[in-house]
N, C-alpha and C positions, 0 to 999 in steps of 0.2 A: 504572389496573389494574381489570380487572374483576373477580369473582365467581368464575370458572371460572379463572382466570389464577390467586388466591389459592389456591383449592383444590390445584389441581395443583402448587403450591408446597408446600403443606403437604402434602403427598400425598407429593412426593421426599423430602423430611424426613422422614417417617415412616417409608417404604421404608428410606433411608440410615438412621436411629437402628436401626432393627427388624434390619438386618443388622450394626447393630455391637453390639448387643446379644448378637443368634446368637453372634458371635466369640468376645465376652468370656465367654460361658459356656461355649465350648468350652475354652478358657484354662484356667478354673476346673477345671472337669471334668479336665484334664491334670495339673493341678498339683495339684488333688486328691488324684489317683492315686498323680502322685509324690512328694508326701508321706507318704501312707501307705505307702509301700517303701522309704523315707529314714526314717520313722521303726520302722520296724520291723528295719532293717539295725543303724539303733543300739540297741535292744532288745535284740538281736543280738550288738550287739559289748559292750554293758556286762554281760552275762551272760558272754562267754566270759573279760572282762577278770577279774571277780568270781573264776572258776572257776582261771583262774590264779592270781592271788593268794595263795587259798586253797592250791595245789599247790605254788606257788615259794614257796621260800624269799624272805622279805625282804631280806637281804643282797644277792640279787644272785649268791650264790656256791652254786655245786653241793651237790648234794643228799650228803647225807653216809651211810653206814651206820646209825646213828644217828637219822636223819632220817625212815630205813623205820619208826621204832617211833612215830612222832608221827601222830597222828589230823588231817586236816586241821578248821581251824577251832578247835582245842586249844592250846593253849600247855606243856601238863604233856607231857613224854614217858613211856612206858612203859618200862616194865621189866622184864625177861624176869624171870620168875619163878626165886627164887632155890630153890636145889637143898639141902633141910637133909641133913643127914650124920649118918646111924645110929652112934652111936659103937661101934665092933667090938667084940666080947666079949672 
């Protein structure tokens, strides 16, 4: 094998490495992308799951009249301010 035989061998090797390189950066670059929109979707859904939470009740079971007077994020309930009574003349 001669000189210019070698070269041109390493020359296709290079060519082939250098376009499988371009590839795999393009890959990167895709999945990049789409990781950043997967994780931001979950960002997404762990704030809405939060924000529910917060609104349902734990139980599982409908919200009660009762339930109107509670602050979310609170555990004490309110209570409607009780009415004192003037005792009549």
């Amino acid at each position: 094998m001669n000189v210019i035989e070698l070269l041109a061998g390493i020359q296709a090797q290079h060519d082939k490495t250098a376009a499988r390189a371009d590839e795999l950066r393009d890959q990167i670059q895709h999945l990049t992308a789409a990781l950043t929109e997967t994780e931001t979707r979950l960002a997404n859904l762990v704030t809405t799951q939060k924000v529910i939470a917060e609104l349902a009740p734990a139980s599982g079971q409908p919200r009660t009249a009762r339930d109107e007077h509670r602050l979310p994020g609170h555990r004490e309930h309110l209570q409607p301010a009780s009415r004192s009574r003037v005792p009549s003349p």
